[in-house]
PAKOL-121359 format. One record per residue (C-alpha): residue in three letters; y, z, x. Coordinates in steps of 0.25 Angstrom, whole numbers, plus 2048, in hexadecimal, padded with zeros to 3 digits. Layout:
residues N
+-----+-----+-----+-----+
!  aa !   Y !   Z !   X !
+-----+-----+-----+-----+
! ALA !   Y !   Z !   X !
...
+-----+-----+-----+-----+
This chain:
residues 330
+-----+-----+-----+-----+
!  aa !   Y !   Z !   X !
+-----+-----+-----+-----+
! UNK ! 257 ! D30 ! 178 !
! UNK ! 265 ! D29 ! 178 !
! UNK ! 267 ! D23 ! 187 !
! UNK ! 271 ! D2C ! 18E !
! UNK ! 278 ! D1E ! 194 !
! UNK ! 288 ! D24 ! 192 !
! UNK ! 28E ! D31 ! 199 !
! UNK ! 292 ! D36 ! 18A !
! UNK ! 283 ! D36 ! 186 !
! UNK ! 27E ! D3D ! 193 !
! UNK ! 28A ! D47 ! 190 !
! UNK ! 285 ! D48 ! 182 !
! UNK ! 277 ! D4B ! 185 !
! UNK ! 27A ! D55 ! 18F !
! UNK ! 281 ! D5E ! 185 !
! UNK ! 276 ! D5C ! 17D !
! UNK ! 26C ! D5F ! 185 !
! UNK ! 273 ! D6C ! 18B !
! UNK ! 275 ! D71 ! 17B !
! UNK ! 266 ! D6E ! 17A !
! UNK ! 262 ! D76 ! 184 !
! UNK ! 26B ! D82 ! 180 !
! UNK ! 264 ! D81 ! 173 !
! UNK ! 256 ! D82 ! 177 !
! UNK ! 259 ! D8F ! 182 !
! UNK ! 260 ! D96 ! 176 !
! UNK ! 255 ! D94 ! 16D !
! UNK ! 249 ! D96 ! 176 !
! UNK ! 243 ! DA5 ! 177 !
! UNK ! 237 ! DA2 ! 181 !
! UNK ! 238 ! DA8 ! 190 !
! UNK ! 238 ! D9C ! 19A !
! UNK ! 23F ! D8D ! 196 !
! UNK ! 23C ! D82 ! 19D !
! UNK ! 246 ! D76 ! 1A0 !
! UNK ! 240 ! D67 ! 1A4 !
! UNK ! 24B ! D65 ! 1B0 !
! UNK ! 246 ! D59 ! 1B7 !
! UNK ! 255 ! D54 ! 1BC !
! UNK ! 257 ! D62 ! 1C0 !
! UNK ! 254 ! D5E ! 1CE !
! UNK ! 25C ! D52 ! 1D0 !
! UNK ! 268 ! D52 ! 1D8 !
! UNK ! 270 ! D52 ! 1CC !
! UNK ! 26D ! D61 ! 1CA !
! UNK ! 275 ! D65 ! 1D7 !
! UNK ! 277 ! D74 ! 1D8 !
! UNK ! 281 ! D74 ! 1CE !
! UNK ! 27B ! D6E ! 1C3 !
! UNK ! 26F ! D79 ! 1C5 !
! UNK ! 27B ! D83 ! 1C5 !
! UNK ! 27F ! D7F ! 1B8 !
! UNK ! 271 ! D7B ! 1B2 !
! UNK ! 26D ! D8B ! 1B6 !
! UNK ! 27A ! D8F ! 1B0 !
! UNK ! 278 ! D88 ! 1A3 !
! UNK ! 26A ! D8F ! 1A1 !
! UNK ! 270 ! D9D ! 1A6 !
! UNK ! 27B ! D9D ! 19C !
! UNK ! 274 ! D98 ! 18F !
! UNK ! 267 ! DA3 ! 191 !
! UNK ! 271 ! DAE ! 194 !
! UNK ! 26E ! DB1 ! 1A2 !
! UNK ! 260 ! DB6 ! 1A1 !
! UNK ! 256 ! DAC ! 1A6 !
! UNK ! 252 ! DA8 ! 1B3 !
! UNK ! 252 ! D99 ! 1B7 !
! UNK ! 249 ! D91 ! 1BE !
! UNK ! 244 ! D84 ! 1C4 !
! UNK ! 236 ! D80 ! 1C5 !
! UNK ! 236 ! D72 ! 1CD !
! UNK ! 229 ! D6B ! 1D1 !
! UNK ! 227 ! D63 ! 1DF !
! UNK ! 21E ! D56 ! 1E0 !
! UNK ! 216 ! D4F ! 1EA !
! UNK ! 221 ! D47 ! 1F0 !
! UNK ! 215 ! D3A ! 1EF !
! UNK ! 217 ! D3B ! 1E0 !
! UNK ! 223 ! D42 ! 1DE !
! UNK ! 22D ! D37 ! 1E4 !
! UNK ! 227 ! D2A ! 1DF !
! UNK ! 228 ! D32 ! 1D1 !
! UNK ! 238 ! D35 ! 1D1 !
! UNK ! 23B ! D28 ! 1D9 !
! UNK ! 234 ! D23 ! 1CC !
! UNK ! 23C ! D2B ! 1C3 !
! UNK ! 248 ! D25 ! 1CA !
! UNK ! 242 ! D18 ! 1C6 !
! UNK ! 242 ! D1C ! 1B8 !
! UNK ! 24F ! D1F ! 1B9 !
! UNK ! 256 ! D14 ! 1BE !
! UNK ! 254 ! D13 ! 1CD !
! UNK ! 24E ! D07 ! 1D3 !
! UNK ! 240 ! D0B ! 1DD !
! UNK ! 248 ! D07 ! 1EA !
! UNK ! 255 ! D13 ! 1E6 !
! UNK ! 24B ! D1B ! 1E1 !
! UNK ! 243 ! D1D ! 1ED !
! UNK ! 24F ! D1E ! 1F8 !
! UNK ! 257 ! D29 ! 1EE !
! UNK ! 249 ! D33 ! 1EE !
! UNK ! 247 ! D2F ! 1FD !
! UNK ! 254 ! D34 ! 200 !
! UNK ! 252 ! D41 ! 1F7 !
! UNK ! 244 ! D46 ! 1FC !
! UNK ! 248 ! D4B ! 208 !
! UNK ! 24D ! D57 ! 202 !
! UNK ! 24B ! D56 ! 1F2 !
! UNK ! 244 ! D61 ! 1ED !
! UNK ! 24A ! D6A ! 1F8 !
! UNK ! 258 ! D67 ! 1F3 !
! UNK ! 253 ! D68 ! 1E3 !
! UNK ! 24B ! D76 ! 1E8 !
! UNK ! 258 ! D7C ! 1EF !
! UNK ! 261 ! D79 ! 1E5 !
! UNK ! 259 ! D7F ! 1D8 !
! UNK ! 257 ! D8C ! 1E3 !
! UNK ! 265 ! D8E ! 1E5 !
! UNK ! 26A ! D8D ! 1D5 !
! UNK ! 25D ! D94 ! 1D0 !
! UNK ! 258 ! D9C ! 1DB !
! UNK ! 24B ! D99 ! 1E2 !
! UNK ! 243 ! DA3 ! 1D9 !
! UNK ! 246 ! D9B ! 1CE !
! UNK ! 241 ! D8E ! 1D4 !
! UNK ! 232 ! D8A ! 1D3 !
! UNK ! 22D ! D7F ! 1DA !
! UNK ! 21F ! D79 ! 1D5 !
! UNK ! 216 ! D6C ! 1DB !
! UNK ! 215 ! D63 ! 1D0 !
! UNK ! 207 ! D61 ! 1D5 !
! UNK ! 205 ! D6F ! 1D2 !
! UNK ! 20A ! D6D ! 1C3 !
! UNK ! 200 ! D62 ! 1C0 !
! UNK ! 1F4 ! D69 ! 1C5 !
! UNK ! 1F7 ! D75 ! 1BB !
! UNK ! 1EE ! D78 ! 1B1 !
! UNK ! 1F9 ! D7C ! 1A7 !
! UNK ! 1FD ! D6D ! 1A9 !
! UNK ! 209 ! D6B ! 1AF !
! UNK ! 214 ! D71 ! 1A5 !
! UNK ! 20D ! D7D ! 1A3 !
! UNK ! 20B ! D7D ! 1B3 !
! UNK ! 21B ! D7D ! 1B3 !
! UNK ! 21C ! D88 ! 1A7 !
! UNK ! 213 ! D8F ! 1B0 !
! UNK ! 21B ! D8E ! 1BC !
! UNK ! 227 ! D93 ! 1B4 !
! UNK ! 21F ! DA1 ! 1B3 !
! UNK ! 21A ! D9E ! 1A4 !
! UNK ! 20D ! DA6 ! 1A2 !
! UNK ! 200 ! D9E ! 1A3 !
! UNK ! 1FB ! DA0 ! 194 !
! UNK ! 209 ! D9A ! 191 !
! UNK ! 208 ! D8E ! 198 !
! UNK ! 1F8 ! D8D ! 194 !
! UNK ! 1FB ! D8F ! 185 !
! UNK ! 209 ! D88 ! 185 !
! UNK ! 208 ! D7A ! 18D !
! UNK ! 200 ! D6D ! 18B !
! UNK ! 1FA ! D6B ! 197 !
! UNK ! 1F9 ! D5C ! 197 !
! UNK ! 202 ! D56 ! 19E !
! UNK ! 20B ! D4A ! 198 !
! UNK ! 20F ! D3F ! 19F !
! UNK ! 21E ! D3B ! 19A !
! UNK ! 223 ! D35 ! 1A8 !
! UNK ! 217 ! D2D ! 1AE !
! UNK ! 21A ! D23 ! 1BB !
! UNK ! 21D ! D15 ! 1B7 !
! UNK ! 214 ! D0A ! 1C1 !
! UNK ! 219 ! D04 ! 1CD !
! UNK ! 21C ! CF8 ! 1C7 !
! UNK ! 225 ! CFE ! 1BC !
! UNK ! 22C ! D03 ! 1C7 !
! UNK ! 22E ! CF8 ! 1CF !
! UNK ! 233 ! CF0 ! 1C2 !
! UNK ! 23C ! CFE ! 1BE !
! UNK ! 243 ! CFD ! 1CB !
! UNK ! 248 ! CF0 ! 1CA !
! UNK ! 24C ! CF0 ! 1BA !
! UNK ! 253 ! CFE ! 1C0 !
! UNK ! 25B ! CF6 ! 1CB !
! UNK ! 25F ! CE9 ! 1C1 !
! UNK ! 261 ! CF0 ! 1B5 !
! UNK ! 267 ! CFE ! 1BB !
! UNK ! 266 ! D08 ! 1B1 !
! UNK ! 275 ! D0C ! 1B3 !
! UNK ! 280 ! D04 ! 1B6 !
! UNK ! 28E ! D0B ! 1B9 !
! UNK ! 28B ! D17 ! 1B4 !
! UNK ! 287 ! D13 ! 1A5 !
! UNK ! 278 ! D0F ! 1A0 !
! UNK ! 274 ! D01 ! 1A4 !
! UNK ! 273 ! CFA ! 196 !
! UNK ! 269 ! CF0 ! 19C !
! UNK ! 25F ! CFB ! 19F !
! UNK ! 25F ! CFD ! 18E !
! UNK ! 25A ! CF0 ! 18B !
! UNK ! 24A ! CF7 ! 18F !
! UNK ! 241 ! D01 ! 18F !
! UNK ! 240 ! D06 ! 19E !
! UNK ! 232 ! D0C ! 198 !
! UNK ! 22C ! CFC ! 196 !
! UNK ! 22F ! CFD ! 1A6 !
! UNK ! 228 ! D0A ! 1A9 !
! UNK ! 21B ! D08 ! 1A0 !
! UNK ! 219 ! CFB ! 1AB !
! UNK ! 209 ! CFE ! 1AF !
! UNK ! 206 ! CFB ! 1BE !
! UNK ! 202 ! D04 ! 1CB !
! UNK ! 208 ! D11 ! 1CE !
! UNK ! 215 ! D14 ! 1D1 !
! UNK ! 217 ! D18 ! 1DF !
! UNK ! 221 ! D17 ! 1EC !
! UNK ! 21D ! D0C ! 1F6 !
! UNK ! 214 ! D15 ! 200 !
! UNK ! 21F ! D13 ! 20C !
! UNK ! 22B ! D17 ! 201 !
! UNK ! 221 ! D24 ! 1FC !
! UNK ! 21C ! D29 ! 209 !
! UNK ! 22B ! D29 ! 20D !
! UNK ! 231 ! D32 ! 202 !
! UNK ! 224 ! D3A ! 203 !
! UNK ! 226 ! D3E ! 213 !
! UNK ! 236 ! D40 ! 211 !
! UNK ! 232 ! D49 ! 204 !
! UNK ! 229 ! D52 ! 20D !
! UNK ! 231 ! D5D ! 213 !
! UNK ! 239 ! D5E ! 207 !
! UNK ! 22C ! D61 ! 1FE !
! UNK ! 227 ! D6A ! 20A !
! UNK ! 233 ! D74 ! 208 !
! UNK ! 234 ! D75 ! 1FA !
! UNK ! 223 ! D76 ! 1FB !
! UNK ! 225 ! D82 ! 207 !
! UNK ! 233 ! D88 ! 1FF !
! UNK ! 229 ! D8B ! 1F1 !
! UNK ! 21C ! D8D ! 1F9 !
! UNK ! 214 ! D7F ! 1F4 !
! UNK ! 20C ! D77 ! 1FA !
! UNK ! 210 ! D6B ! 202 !
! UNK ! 210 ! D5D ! 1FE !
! UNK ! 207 ! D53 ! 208 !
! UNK ! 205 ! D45 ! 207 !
! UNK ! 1FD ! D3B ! 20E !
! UNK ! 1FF ! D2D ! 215 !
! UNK ! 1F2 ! D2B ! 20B !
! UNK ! 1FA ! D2F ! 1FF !
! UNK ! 204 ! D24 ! 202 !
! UNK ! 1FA ! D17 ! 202 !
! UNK ! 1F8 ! D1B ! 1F4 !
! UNK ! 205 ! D15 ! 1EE !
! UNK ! 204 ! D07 ! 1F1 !
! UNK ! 205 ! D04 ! 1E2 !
! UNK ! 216 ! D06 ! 1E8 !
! UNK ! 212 ! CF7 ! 1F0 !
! UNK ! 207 ! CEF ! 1EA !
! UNK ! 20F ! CE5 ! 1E1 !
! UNK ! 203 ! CDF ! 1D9 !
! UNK ! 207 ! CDF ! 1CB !
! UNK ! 1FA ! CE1 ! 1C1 !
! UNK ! 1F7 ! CD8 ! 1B5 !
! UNK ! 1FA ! CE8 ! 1AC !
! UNK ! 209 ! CE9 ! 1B0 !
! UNK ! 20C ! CDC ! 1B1 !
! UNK ! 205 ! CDA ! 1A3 !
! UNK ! 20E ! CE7 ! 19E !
! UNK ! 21B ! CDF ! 1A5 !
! UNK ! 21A ! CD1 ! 19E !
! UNK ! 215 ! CD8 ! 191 !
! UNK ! 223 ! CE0 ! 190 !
! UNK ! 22E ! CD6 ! 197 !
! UNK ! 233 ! CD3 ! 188 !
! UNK ! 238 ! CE1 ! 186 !
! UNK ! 240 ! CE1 ! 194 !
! UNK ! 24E ! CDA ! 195 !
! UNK ! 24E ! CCE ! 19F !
! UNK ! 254 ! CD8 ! 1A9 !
! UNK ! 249 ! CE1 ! 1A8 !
! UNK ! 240 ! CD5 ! 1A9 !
! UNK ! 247 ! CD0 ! 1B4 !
! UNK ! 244 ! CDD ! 1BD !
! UNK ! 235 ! CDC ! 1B9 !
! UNK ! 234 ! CCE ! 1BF !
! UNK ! 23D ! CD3 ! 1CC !
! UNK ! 233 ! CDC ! 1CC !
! UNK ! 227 ! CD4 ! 1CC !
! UNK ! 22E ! CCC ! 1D7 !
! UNK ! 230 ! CD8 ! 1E0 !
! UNK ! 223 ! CDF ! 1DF !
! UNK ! 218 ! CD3 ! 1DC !
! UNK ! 20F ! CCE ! 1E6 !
! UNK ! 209 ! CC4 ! 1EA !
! UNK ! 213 ! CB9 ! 1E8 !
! UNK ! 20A ! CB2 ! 1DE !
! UNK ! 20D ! CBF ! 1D5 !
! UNK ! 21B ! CC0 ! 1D7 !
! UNK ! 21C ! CB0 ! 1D3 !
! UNK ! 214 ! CB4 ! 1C7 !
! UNK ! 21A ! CBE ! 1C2 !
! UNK ! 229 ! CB7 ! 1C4 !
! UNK ! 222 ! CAE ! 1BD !
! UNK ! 21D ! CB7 ! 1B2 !
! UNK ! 229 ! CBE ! 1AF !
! UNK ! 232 ! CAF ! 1AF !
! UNK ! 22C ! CA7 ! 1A4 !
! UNK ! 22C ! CB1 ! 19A !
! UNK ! 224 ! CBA ! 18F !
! UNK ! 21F ! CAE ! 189 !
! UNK ! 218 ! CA8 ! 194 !
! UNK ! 213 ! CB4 ! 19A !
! UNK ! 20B ! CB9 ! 18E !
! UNK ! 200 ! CB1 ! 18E !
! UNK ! 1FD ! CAC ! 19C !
! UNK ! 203 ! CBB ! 1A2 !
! UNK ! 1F2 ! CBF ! 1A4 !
! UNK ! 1F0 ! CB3 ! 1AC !
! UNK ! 1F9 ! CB8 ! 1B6 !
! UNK ! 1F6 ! CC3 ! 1BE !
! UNK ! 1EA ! CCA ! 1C2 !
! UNK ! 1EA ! CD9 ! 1C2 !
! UNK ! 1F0 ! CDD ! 1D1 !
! UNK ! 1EE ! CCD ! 1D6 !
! UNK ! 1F4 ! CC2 ! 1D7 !
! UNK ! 1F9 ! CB7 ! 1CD !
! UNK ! 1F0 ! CAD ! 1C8 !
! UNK ! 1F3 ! C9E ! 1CB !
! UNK ! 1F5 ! C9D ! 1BC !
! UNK ! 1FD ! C8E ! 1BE !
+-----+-----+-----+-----+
């Protein structure tokens, strides 16, 4: 797919996209379509974007279908360390990230309920637990065909129930290193594509094995208790049950603060510098600095990433130890 780095080639691709879809609901004879709408819910689709998106369908199928939104809620312990990661990916560094979705929890999916209610009528809103999907025995794309009202020996014959993972959570330190690239090498500048950001494949940074990404326990347990009454209303308003989480739940993410680095992704690192621009490399080894302890890591490893590819390859093993310190290798 061509980057869309130019307003002309967004342009161009949303006419295209448009006369797609036109094409698919004129040929398609079944009873019930389905549309992947993730974005549907951000704050760009304000009231009259949904206004316009409900027109578009009404006029192209003549009036004579109904239209509907089925939306799923998540544990806010999992669902906001998920979309603050998804901001990552997108270009945000961890520290804006965390304060834009602290600021939005208070009444998010309130706001996104409301406003689908008021352009397509509560009738024509379903809200599901995410949790509730995953635990269906029609998988959790047939759980959604049958939330839509498909009959169940449609969804049984119809759907592979194994599910695919095709967005899976990068680690905690390919975080770490994402959020700096994303604050040296901003992925816009102006308004245009930043031509630096083409010099890689982000997906070399994303593969980076290490511990679980998660929020610092202090940073989680904040979004989680401000998220709390929003969750309630929307779990009360569609008769769901509530979210709880414990103080228990919290000590589990401590992969967020403990800063040893292990011999696997700092082997992956080293192993793939070359293919990085310098810039790039210079995050990593900001990186190391930040997040490396003790100090006889984080002097190693500025060490490490100084002297080059030559030198590290055949005395890199004699390093580290895996979650330890540096060995006294002089």
């Amino acid at each position: 797919m061509h980057r869309l780095d130019t307003e002309e080639k967004v342009e161009s691709q949303k006419k295209t996209t448009i006369m797609e879809i036109e094409s698919q609901i004129k040929k398609f004879s079944g009873n019930t379509l389905f549309f992947s709408a993730e974005s549907i819910s951000s704050n760009k689709y304000n009231e009259q974007a949904l206004h316009r998106i409900r027109s578009f369908f009404t006029e192209i199928t003549n009036h004579d279908v109904e239209l509907g939104i089925l939306m799923s809620i998540r544990n806010p312990y999992k669902f906001y360390p998920s979309i603050i990661q998804q901001q990552l990916k997108g270009g945000m560094n961890l520290s804006i990230a965390f304060d834009k979705w602290l600021d939005l929890c208070a009444d998010y999916f309130q706001n996104i309920t409301l406003r689908f209610e008021r352009i397509f009528g509560k009738d024509q809103v379903k809200i599901v637990r995410f949790e509730d999907f995953i635990k269906s025995e029609e998988g959790l794309v047939g759980a959604t065909l049958k939330h839509a009202g498909l009959q169940k020996s449609f969804v049984t014959q119809s759907v592979f129930t194994k599910t695919k993972r095709s967005n899976p959570s990068m680690s905690q330190e390919a975080s770490w290193i994402l959020s700096n690239i994303n604050e040296d090498i901003p992925k816009i500048v102006g308004s245009t594509a930043n031509p630096e950001r083409k010099k890689f494949k982000i997906r070399r940074v994303l593969e980076i094995p290490g511990q679980r990404f998660q929020l610092p326990p202090e940073r989680l347990k904040l979004i989680v208790e401000k998220s709390k009454e929003d969750l309630d209303w929307v779990c009360d308003r569609y008769d769901l049950k509530k979210y709880t989480v414990g103080n228990a739940d919290f000590a589990t993410t401590d992969s967020a603060t403990n800063e040893y680095w292990s011999a696997k992704t700092l082997r992956y690192i080293v192993s793939r510098l070359l293919f990085f621009p310098p810039k790039v490399r210079e995050s990593i080894h900001h990186t190391l600095h930040q997040h490396s302890k003790p100090s006889t890591m984080k002097w190693a490893a500025s060490l490490v990433l100084s002297k080059g590819i030559m030198m590290i390859a055949p005395i890199y093993d004699y390093f580290f130890w895996i979650n330890g310190p540096v060995r006294n290798w002089i």
